[in-house]
MARRO-643918 format. One record per residue: x, y, z of N, C-alpha, C in turn; residue in three letters. Coordinates in steps of 0.001 Angstrom, whole numbers, padded with zeros to 6 digits, always signed. Layout:
BEGIN
XYZXYZXYZALA/...
% end
This chain:
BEGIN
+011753-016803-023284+013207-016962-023272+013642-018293-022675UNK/+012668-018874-022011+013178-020200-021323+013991-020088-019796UNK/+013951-020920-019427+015197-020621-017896+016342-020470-018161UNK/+017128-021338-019157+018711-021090-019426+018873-020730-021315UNK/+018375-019936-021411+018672-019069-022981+019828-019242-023446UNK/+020074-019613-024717+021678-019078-025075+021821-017614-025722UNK/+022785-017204-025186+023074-016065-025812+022088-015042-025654UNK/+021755-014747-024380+020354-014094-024143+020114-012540-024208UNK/+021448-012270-024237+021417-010279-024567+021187-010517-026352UNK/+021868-011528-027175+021878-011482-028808+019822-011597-028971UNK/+019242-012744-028284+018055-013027-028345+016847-011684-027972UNK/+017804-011290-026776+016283-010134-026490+016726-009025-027239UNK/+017613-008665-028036+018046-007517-029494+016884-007953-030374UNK/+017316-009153-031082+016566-009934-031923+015098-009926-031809UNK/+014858-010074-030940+013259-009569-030835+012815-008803-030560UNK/+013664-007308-030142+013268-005832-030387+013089-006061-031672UNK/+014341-006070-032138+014337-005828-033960+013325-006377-034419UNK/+012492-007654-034597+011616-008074-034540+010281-007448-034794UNK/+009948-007101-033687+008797-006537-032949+008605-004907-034108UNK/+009958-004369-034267+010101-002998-034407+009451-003169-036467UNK/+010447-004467-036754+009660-004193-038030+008570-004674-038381UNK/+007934-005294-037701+006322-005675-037326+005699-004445-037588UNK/+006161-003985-036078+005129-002539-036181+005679-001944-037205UNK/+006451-001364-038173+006748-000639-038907+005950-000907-040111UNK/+005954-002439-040459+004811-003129-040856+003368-002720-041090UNK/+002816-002785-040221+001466-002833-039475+001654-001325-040168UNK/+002131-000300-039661+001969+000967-039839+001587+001591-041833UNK/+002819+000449-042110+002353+000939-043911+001284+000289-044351UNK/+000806-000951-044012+000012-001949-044886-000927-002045-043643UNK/-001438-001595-042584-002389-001791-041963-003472-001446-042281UNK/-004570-002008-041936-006684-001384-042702-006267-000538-041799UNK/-006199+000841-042858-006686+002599-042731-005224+002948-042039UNK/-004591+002532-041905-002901+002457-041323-002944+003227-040189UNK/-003778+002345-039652-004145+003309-037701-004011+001621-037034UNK/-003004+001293-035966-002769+000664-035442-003683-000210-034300UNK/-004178-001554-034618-005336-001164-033472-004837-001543-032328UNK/-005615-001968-030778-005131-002275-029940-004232-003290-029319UNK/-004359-004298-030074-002824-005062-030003-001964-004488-030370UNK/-001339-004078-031517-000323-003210-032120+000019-001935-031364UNK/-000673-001058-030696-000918-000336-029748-000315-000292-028809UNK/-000117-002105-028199-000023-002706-026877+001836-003077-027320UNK/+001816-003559-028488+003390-004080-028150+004376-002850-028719UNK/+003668-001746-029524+004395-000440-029313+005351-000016-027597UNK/+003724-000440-026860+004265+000329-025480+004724-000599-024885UNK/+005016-001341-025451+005759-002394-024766+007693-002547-025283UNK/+007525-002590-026218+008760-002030-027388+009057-000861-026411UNK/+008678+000504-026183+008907+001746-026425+009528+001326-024480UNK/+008891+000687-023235+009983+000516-022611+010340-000111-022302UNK/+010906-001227-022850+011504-002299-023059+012662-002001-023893UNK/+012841-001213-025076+014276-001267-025735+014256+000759-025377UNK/+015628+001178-025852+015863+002375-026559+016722+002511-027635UNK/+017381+003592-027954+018088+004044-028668+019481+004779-028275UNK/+020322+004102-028094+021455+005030-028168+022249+006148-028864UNK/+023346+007077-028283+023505+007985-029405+023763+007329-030904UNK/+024264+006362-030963+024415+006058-032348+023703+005456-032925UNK/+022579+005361-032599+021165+004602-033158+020793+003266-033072UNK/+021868+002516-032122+021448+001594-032235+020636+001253-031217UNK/+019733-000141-030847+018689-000330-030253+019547-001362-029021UNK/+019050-000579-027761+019510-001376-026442+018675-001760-025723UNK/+018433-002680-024695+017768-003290-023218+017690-002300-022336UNK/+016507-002026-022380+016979-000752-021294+016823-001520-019777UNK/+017342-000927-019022+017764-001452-017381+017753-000082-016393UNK/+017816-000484-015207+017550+000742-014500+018420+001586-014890UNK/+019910+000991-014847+020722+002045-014929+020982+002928-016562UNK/+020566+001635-017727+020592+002252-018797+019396+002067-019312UNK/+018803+003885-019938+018247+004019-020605+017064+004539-019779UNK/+016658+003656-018168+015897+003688-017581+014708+002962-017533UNK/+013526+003096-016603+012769+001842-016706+011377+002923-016423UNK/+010128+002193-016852+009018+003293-017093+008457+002823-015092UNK/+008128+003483-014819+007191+003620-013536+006330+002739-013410UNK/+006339+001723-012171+005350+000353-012468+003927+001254-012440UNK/+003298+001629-011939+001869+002272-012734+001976+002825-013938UNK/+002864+002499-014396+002357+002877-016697+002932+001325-017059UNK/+004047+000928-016343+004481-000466-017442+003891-001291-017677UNK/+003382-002264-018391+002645-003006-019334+003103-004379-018816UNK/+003035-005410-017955+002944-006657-017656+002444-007766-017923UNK/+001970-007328-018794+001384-008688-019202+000310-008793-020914UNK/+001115-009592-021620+000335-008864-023338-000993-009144-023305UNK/-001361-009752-022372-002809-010100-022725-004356-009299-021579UNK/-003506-008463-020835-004180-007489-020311-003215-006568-019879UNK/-003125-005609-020556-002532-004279-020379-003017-003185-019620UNK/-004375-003411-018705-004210-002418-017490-004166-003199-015872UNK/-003017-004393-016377-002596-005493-015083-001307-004460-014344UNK/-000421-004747-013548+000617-004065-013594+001448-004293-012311UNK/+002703-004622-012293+003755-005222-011202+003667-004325-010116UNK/+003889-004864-008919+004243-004689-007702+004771-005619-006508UNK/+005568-005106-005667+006139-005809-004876+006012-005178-003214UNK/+005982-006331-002446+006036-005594-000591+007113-005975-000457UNK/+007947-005281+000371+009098-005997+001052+009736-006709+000343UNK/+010819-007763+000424+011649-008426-000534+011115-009646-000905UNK/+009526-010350-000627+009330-011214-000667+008037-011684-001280UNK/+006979-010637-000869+005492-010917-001876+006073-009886-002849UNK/+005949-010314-004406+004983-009839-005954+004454-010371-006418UNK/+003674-009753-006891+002740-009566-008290+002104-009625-009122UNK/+001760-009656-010082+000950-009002-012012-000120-008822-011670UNK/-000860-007906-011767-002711-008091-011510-003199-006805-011223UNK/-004163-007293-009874-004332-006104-009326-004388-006182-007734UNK/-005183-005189-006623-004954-005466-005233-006621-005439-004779UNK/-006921-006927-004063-008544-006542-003672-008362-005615-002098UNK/-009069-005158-001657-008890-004397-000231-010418-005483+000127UNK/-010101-005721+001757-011468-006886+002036-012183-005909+003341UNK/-013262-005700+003716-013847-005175+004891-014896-005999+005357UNK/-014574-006305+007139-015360-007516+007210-015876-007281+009145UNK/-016546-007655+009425-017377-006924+010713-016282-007693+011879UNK/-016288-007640+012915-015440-008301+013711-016011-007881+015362UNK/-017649-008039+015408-018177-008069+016581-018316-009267+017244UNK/-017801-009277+018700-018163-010724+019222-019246-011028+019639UNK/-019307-012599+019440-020646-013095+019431-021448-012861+018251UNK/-021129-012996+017042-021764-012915+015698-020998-013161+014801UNK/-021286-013413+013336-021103-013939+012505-019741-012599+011597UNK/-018853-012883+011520-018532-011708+010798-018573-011909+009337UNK/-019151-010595+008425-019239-010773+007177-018813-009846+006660UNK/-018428-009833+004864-017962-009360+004250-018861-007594+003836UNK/-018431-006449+004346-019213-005391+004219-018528-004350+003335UNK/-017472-004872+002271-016946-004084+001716-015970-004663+000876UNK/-015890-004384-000378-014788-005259-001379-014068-004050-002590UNK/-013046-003800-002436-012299-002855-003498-011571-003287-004245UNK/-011676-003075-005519-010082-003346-006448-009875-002484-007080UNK/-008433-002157-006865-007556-001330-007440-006435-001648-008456UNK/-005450-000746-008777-004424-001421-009592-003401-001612-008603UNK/-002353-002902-008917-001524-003989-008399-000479-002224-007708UNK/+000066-001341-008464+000301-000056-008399+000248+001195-007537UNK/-001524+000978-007041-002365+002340-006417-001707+001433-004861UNK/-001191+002792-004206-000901+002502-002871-002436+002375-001860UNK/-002063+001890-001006-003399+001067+000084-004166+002256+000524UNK/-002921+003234+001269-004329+004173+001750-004829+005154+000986UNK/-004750+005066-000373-005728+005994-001181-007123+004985-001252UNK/-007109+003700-001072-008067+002965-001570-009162+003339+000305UNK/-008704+003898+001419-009693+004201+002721-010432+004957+002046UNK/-010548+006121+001936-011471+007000+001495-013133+006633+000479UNK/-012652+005721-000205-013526+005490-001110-014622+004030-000312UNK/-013687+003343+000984-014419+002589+001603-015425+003367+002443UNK/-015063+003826+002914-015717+004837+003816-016986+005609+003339UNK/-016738+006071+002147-017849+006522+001092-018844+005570+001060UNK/-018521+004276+000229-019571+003362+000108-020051+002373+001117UNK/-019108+002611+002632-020011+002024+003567-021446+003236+003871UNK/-020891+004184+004359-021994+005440+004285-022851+005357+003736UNK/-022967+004977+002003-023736+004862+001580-024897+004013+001585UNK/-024327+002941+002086-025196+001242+002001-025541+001209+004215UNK/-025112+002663+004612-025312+002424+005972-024798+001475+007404UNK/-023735+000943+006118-023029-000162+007028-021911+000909+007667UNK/-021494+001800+007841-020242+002804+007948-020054+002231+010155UNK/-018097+002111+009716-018356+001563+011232-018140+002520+012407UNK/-017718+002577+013791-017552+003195+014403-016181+003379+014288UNK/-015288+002074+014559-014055+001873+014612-013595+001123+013493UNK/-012200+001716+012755-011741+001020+011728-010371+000225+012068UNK/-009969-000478+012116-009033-001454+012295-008217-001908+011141UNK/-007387-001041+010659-006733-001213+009265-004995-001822+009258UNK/-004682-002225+008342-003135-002377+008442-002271-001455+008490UNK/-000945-001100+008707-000351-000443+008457-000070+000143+007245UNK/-000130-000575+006322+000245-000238+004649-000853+000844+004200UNK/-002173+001294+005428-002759+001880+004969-002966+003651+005566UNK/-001913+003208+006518-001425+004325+007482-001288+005588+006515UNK/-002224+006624+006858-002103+008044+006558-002143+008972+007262UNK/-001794+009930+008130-002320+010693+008643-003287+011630+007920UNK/-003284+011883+006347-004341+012908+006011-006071+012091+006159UNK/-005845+011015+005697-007003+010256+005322-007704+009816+007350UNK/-007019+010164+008086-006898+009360+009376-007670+010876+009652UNK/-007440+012105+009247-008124+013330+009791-009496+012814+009213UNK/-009405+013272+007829-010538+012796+006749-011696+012154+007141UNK/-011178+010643+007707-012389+009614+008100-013121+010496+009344UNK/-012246+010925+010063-012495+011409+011919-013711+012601+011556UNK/-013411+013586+010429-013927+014377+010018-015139+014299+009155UNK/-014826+013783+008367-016624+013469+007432-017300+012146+007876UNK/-016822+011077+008121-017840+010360+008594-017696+009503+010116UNK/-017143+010716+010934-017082+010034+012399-016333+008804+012731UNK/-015787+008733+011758-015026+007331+011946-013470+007215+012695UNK/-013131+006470+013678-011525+006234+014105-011089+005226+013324UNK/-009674+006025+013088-009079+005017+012080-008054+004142+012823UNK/-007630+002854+013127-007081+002489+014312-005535+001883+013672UNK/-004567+002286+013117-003467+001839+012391-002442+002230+013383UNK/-001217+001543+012931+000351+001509+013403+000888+002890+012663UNK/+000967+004145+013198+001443+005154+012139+002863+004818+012184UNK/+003535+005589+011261+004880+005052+010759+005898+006244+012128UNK/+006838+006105+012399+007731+006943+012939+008307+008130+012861UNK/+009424+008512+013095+009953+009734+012897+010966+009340+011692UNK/+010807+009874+010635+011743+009949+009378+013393+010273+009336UNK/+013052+011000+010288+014504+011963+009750+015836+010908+010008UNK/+016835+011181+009556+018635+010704+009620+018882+010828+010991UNK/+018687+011353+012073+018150+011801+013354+017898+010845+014234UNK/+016343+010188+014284+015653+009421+014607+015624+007904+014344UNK/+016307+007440+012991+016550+006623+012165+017930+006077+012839UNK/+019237+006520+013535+020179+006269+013880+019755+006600+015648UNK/+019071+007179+015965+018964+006900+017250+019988+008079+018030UNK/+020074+009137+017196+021602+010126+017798+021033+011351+017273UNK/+021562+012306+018025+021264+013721+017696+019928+014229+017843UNK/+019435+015201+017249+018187+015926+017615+017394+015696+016138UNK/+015918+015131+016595+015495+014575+015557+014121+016178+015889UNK/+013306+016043+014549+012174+016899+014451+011617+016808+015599UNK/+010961+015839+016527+009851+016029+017482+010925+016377+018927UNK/+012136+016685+018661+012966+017192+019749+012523+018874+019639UNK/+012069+019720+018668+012368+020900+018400+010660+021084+018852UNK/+010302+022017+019443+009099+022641+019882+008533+023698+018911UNK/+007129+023635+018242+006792+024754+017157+005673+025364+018407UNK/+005631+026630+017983+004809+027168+018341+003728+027757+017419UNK/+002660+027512+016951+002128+027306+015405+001531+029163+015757UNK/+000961+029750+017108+000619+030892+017168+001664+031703+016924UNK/+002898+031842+016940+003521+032531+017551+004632+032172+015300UNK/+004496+031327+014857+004808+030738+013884+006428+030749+013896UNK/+007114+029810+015018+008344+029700+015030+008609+028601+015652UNK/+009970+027745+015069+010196+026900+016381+011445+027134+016929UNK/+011394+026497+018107+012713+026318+019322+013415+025063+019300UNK/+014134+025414+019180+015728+024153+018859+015743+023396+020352UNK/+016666+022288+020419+016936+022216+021872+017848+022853+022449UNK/+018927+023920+021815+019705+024371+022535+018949+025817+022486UNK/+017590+026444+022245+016982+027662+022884+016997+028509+021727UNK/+017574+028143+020605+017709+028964+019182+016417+028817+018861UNK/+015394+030514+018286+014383+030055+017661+014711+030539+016107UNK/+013783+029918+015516+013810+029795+013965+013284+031295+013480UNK/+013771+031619+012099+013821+032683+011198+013176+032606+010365UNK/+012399+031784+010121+011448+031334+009277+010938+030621+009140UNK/+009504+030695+008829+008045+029717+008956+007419+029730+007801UNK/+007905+028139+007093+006924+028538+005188+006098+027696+005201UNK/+004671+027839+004588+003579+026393+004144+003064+026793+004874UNK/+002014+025769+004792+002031+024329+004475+002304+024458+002935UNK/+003199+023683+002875+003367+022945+000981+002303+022135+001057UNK/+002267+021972-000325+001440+020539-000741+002197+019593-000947UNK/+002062+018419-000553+002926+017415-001248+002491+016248-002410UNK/+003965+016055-003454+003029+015520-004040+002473+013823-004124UNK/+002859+013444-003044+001976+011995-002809+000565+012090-002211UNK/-000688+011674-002672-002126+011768-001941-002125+011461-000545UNK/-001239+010860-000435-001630+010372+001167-000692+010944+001868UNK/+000047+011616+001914+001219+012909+002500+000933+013698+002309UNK/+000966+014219+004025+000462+015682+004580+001321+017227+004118UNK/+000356+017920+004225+001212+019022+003924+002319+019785+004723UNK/+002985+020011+004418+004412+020232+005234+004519+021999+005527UNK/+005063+021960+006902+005154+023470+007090+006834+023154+007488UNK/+007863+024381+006853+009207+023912+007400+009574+025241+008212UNK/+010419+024972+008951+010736+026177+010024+012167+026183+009661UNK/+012481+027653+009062+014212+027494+008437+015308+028350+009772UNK/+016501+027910+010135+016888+028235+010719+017935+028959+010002UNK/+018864+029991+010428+020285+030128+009563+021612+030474+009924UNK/+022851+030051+009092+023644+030308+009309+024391+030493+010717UNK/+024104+031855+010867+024740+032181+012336+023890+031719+013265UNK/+022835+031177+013275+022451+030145+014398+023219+028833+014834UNK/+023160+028381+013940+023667+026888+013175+025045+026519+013581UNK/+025991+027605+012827+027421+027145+013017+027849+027525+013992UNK/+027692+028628+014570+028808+028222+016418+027899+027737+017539UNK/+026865+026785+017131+026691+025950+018225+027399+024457+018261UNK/+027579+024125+019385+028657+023159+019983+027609+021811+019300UNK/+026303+021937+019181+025805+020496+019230+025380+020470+017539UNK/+025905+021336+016571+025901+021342+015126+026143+019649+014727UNK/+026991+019175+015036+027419+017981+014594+026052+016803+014857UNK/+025546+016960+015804+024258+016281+016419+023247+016553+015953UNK/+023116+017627+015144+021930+018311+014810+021585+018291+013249UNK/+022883+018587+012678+022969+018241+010992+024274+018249+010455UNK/+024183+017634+008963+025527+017292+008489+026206+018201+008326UNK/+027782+018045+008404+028509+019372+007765+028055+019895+006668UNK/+027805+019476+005473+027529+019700+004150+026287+021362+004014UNK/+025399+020837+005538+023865+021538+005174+024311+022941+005711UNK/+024196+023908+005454+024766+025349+006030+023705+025294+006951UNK/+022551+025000+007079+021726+025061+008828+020690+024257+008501UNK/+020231+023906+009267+018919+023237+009806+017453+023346+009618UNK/+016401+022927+008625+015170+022898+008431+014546+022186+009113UNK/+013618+022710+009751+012519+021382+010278+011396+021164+009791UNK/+010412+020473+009481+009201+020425+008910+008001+019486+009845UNK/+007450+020099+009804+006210+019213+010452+005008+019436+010024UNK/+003330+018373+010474+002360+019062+009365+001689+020185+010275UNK/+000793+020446+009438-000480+021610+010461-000441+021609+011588UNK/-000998+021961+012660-001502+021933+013926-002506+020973+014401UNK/-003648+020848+013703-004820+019928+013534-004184+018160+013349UNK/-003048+018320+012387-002924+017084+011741-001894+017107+013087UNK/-000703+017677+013534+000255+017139+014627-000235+016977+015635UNK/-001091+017452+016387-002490+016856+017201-002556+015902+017350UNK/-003388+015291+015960-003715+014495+015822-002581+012697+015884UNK/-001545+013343+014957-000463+012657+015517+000254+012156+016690UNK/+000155+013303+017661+000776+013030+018776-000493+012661+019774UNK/-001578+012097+019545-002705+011929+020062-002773+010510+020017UNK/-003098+010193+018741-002500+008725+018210-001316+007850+018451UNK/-000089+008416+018800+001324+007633+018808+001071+007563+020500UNK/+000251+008378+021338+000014+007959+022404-000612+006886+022931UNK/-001770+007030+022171-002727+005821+021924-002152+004415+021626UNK/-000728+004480+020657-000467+003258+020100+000502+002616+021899UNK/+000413+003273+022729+001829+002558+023643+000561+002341+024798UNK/-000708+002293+024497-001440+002040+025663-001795+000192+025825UNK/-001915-000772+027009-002259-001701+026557-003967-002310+026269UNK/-004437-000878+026513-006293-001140+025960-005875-000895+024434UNK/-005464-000037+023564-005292+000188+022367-004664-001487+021926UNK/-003706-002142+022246-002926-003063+022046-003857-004391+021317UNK/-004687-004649+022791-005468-005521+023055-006707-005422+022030UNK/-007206-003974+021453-008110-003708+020607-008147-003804+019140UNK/-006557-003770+019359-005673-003438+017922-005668-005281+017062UNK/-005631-005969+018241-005293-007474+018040-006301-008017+017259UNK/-007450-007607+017247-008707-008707+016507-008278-008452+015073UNK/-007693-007324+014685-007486-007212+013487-007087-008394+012808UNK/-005932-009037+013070-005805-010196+012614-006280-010892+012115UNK/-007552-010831+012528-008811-012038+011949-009320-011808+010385UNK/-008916-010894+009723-008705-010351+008264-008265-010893+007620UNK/-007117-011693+007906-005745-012563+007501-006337-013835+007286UNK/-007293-014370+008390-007402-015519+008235-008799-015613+006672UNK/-009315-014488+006967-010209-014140+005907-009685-013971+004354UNK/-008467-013358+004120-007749-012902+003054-007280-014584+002088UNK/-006934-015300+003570-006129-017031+003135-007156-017552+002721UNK/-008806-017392+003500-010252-017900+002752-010369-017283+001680UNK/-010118-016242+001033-010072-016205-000451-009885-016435-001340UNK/-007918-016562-000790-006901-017354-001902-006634-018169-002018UNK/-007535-019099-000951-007017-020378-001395-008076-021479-001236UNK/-009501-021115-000662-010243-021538-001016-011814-021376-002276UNK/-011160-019857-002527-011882-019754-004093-010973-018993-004897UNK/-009578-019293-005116-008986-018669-005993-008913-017548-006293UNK/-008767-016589-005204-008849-014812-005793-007493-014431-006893UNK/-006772-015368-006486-005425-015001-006458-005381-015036-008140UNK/-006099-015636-008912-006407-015460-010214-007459-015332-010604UNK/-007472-014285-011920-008694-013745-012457-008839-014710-013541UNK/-010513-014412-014032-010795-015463-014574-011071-014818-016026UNK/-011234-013519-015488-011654-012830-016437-010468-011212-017431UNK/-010455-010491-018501-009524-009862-017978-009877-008257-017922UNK/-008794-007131-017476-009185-005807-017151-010011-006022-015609UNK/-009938-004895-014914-009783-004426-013653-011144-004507-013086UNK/-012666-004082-013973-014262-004013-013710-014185-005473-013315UNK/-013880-006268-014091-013978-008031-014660-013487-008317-012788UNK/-012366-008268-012688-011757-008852-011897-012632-008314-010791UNK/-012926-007043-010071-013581-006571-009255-014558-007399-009123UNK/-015829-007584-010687-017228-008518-010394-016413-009736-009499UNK/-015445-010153-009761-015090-011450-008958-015118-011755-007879UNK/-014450-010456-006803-013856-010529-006027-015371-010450-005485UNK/-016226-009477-005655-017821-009300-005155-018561-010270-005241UNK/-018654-011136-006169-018992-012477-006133-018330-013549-004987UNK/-017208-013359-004936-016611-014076-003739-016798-014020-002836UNK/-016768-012274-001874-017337-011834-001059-018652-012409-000440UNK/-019848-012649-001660-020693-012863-001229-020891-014356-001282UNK/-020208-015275-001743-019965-016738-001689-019838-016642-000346UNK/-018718-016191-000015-017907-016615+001283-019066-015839+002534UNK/-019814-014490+002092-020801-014715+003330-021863-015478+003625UNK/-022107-016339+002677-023489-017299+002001-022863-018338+002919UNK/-021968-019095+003025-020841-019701+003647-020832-019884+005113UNK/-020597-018593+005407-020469-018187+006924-021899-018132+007476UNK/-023252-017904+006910-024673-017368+007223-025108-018466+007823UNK/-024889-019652+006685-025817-020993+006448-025167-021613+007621UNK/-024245-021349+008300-023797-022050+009469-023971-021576+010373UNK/-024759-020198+010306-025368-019521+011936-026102-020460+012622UNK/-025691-020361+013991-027074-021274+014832-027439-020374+015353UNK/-028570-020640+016005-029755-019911+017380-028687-019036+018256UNK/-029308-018116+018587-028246-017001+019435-028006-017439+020771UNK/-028929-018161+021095-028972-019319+022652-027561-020273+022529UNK/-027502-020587+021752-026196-021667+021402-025101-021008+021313UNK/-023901-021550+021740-022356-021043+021199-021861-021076+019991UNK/-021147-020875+019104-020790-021352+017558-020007-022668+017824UNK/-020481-023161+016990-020259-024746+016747-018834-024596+016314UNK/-018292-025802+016321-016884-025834+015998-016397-026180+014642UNK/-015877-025453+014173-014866-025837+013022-014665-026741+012860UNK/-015022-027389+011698-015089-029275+011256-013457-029233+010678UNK/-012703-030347+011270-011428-030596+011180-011378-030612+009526UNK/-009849-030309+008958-009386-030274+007694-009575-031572+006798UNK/-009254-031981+006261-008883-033697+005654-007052-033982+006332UNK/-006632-033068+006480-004953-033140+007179-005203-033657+008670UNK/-005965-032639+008933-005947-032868+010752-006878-034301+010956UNK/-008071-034325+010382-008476-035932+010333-007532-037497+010242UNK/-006632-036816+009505-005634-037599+009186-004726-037910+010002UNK/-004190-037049+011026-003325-037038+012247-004126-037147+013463UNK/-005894-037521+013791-006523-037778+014420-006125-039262+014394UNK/-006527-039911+013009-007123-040808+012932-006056-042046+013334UNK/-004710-041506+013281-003414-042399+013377-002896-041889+014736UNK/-003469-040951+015281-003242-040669+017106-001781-039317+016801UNK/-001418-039121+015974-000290-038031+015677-000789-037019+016476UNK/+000068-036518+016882-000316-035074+018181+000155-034111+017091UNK/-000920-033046+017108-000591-031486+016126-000524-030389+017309UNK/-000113-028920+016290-000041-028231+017425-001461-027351+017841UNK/-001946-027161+019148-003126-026615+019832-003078-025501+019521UNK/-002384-024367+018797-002490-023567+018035-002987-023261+016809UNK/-003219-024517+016217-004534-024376+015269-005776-023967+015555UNK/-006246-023339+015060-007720-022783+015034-008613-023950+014655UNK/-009415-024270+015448-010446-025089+015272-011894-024670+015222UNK/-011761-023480+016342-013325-022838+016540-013918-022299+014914UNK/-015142-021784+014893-015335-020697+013884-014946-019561+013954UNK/-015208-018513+013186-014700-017013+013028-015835-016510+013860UNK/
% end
């Protein structure tokens, strides 16, 4: 379409219409009139990209009209169709896929690459723990302590690791959800006391609950199963702190929380996170980052060379092992300290003319 199109709603019609009698095309006069995989590809690309209105004619579909297909099915890109959009926050996207990196971080040694995943651009982070964990086990590298980002924060998978292969999972878990907790007013879930033997909970004003359902299942993989404690009616409305507690709208108050095992485990952990030994332990993580920037920008992860998801993976494993070939050949004698990080061609440059940089650069090795 170019940056400044003319007439750019008439143009992207025009090439539905286009596209549509192509394929319509393809369909009568095609060898054996079975569509092959290109034709295939700009069907599903056509199919959400335009629709049909009641009167038949063909529109743009947009969130609000017509609707938009789910970035794990939409089609991004014509020349590999199991690539697929995503975005963090308002500022990193997209097209491709996501490598996950696992890399040792003992002091006084070399840290190397002990684990490489790719997924689709799509599959959220902490479904991709489980399957690390598997194939460290397998190859015997499996660690004691895991040091992960937040984006990979689960509590089910955080039981999981603790449980099949002894592993602590060491992440930022996310907070208290509720409208409650979120505004900082009223009585949020971890104000209300369950008693999981007794299968009821206690309000803060001494009301106990009328009902105890679940665990549900939920349906995201990495969300725990939910037990809700229903309160009712004549509990609800002639207490004085209703307004604090829930909206007018809700006739009373649900609470939900997970298992026993898993809230444990929760409130075990969120303890852990306010300690300053956890803090201090939590910090090396970082050093991932500087590993992630050695990927992308000194062997190009950031584009595949090849296309489909196996392809791209061989890459990233190839890289992996570039970049520990890298790090090896520069081990010295265990008697010696690690040698220092040979200045950039930038920082040589602001040596060489006496320019003062800032001492916050990393100079040492990893």
């Amino acid at each position: 379409m170019g940056k400044n199109p003319t007439r750019p709603k008439t143009r992207i019609l025009a090439a539905g219409d286009d596209a549509c009698r192509l394929l319509e095309h393809l369909h009568r006069h095609g060898p054996g009139r079975r569509p092959g995989p290109q034709a295939e590809a700009l069907r599903q690309i056509v199919v959400q990209n335009y629709y049909r209105d009641t009167a038949g004619r063909r529109r743009w579909r947009t969130a609000d009209e017509g609707g938009l297909p789910p970035y794990s099915l939409a089609v991004v890109s014509p020349y590999d169709t199991t690539a697929r959009y995503v975005h963090h926050g308002h500022i990193i996207r997209w097209k491709g896929f996501a490598a996950h990196l696992t890399e040792t971080c003992a002091s006084g040694s070399v840290n190397v690459i002990t684990d490489v995943a790719t997924t689709s651009a799509a599959t959220n982070d902490a479904q991709s723990l489980p399957g690390i964990h598997t194939r460290l086990a397998r190859r015997g590298l499996l660690l004691a302590e895991h040091l992960v980002d937040g984006g990979y924060t689960s509590l089910v998978h955080l039981e999981r690791a603790e449980r099949e292969h002894q592993v602590t999972v060491s992440e930022p878990l996310p907070g208290n959800p509720t409208r409650q907790h979120r505004r900082n007013e009223g009585f949020d879930r971890d104000d209300f006391h369950h008693d999981f033997d007794r299968r009821q909970a206690t309000c803060p004003r001494g009301q106990v609950s009328q009902g105890w359902h679940g665990p549900y299942p939920t349906s995201s993989p990495t969300a725990a199963p939910l037990i809700v404690a229903r309160f009712t009616k004549g509990q609800c409305q002639p207490c004085p702190d209703r307004p604090r507690c829930t909206s007018f709208r809700e006739s009373a108050r649900n609470v939900g929380c997970p298992p026993r095992e898993l809230r444990d485990l929760q409130a075990r952990v969120r303890s852990d996170l306010q300690t300053p030994e956890w803090k201090a332990r939590y910090a090396v993580r970082s050093g991932v980052e500087g590993t992630i920037n050695e990927f992308a920008h000194e062997h190009g992860m950031r584009r595949c060379r090849c296309r489909g998801q196996p392809k791209a993976h061989l890459q990233h494993v190839l890289t992996a092992i570039a970049v520990n070939i890298e790090r090896l050949s520069g081990l010295t004698p265990a008697e010696k300290p690690p040698s220092p990080r040979p200045p950039t061609a930038f920082q040589a440059f602001l040596d060489q003319h006496e320019i003062p940089r800032s001492k916050s650069w990393r100079t040492l090795g990893s």
